[in-house]
VEXDREN-2710 file (C-alpha; in Angstrom, 1 decimal):
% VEXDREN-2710
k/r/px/py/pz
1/UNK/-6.0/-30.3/32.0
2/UNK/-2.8/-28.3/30.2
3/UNK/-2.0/-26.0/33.8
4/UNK/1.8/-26.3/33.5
5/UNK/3.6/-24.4/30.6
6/UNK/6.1/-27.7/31.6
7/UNK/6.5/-30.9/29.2
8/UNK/3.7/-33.0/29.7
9/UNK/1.0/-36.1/27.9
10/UNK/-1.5/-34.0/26.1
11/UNK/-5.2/-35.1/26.0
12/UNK/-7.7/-35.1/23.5
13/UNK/-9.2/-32.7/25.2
14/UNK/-6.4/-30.2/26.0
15/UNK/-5.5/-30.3/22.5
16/UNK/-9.3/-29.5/21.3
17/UNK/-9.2/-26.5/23.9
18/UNK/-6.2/-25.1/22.5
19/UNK/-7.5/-25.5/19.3
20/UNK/-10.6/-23.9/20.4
21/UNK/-8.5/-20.9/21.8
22/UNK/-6.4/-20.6/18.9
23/UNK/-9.8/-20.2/16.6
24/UNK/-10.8/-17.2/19.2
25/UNK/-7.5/-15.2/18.9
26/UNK/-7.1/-15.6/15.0
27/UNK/-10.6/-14.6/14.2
28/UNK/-9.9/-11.9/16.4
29/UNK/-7.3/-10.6/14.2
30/UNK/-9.6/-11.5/11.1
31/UNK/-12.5/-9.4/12.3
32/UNK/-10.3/-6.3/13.3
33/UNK/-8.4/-6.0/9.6
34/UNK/-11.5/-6.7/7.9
35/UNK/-13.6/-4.1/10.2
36/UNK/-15.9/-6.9/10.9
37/UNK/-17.3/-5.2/14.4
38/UNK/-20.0/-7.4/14.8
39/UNK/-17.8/-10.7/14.6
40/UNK/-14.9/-9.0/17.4
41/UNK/-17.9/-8.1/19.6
42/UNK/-19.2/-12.0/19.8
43/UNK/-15.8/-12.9/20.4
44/UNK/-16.1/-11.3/24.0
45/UNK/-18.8/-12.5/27.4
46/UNK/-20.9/-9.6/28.1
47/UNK/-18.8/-9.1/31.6
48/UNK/-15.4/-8.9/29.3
49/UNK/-12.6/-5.9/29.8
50/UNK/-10.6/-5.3/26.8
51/UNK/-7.7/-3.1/27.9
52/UNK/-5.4/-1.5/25.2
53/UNK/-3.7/0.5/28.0
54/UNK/-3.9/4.3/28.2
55/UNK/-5.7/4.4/24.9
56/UNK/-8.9/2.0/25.7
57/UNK/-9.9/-0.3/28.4
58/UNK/-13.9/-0.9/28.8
59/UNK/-16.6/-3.4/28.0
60/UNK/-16.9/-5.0/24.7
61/UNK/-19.8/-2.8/24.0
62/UNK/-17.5/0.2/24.3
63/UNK/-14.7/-1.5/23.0
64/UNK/-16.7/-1.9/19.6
65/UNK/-18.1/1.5/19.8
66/UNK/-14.4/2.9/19.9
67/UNK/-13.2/1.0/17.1
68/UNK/-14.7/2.9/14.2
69/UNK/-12.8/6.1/15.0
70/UNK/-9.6/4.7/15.7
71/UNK/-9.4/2.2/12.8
72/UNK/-10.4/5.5/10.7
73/UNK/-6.8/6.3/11.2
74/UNK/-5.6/3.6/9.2
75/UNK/-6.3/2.8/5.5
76/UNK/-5.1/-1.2/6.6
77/UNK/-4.3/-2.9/9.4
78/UNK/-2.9/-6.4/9.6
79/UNK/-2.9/-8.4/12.8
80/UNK/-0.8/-11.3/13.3
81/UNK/0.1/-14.1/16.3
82/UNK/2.1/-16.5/17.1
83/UNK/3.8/-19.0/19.7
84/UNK/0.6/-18.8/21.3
85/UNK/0.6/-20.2/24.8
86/UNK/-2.2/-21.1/27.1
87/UNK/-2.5/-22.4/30.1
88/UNK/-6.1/-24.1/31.2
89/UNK/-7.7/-25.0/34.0
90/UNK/-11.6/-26.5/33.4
91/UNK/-13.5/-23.5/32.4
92/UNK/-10.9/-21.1/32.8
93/UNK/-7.7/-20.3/30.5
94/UNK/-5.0/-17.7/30.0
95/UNK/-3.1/-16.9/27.0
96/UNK/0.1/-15.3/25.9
97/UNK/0.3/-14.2/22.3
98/UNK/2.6/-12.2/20.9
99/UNK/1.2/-9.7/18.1
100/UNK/2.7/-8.2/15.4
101/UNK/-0.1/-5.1/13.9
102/UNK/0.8/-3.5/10.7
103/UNK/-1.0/0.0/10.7
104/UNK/-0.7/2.0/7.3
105/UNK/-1.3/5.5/7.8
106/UNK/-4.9/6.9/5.9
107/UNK/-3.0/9.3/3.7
108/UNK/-0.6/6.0/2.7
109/UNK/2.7/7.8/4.0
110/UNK/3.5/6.1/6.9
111/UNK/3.4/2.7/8.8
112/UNK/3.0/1.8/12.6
113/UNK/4.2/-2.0/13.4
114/UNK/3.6/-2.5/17.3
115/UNK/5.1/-5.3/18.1
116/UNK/3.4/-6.8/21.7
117/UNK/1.4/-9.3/23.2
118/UNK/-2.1/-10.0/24.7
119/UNK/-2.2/-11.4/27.9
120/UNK/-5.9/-13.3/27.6
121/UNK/-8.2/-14.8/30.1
122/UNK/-10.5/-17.0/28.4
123/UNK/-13.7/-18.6/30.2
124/UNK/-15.5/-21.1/28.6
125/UNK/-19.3/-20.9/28.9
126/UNK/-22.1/-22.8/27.5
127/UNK/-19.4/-25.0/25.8
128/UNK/-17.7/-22.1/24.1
129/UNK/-14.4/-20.4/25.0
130/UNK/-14.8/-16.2/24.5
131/UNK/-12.6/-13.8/25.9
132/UNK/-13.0/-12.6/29.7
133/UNK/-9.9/-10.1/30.0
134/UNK/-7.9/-9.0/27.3
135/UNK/-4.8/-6.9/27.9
136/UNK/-2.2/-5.2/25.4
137/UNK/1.2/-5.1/26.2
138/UNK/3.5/-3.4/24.1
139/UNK/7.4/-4.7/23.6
140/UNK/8.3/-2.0/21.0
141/UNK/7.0/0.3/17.8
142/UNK/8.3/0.9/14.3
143/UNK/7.5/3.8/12.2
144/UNK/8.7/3.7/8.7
145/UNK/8.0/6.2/5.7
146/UNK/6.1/4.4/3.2
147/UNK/8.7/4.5/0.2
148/UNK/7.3/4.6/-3.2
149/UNK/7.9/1.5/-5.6
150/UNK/10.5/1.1/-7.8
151/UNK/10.0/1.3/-11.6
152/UNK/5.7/1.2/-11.7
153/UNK/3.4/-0.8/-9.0
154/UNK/4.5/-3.7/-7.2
155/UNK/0.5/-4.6/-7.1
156/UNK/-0.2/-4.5/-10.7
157/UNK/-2.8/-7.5/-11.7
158/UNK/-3.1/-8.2/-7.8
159/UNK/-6.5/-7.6/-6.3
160/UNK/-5.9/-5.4/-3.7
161/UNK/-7.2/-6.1/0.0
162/UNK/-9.8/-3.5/1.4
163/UNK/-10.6/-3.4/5.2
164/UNK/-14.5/-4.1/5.2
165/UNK/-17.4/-6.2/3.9
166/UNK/-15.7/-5.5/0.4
167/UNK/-12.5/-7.5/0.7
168/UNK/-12.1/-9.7/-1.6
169/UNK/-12.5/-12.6/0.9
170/UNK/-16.0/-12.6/1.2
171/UNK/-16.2/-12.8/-2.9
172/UNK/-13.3/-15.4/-3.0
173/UNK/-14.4/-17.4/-0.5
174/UNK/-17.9/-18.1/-0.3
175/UNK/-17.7/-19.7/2.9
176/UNK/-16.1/-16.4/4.2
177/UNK/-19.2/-14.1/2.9
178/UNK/-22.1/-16.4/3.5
179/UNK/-20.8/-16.0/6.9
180/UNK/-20.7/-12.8/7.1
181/UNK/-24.0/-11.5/5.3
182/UNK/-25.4/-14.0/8.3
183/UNK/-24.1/-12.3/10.9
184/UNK/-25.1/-8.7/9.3
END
């Protein structure tokens, strides 16, 4: 049991919980920049609330229906964590995780970087941890004019990343689109 943020012997068990958690909240980020709706909604129990404050808070169900039209205001995202602490108790778990969530603007112009963090509850059911509550705090936002790049392309000869089944991860990385033709 890891139910103390204070310094304490950690179990084989505490650490494959974590470890288990950690896998939740990073695929999380995966399936949201890669518009993989199908993989966030599994990452949720059916009686989850996702609540992104005065923009969304609802059932996974609604949470995935939402998504399409307000990921259609950004040609990328990029979701990122860290210092990710949780705090379990048998079944039950809550997280904090600060987020850092590049937005880049569909006409390419400008970029949103909210910097926050989600404050998780986690039940574990049937063996497997899923999100119960998931709440969005924001700390603070950046908005910066995309400026254009010095002397030609910074990108030239790099693939470039698409959000959707077309990024290159799921061709690089068969592993990656095995998995998700599967889950299609």
């Amino acid at each position: 049991m890891s139910d103390s943020l204070a310094p304490a012997p950690l179990t084989l068990e505490a650490a494959l919980d974590r470890m288990a958690l950690e896998q939740l909240v990073v695929t999380y980020c995966h399936a949201i920049d890669r518009r993989d709706l199908a993989l966030v909604r599994s990452l949720y129990h059916d009686d989850a609330v996702d609540d992104h404050g005065a923009m969304f808070c609802g059932s996974p169900d609604e949470y995935v229906a939402w998504l399409p039209a307000m990921l259609a205001n950004w040609q990328a995202t990029r979701h990122a964590v860290g210092n990710m602490l949780f705090l379990i108790q048998g079944d039950i778990a809550n997280g904090e995780i600060p987020t850092t969530a590049w937005h880049r603007t569909a006409d390419g112009t400008r970029d949103l970087i909210a910097n926050g963090r989600y404050l998780d509850q986690y039940a574990r059911r049937g063996g497997v941890w899923k999100f119960l509550r998931r709440n969005l705090v924001l700390d603070w936002m950046e908005e910066r004019a995309v400026a254009p790049s010095p002397g030609g392309e910074v990108d030239d000869g790099v693939e470039l990343g698409r959000a959707g089944p077309d990024d290159p991860v799921y061709a690089r990385l068969p592993l990656f689109g095995a998995d998700r033709l599967r889950r299609a």
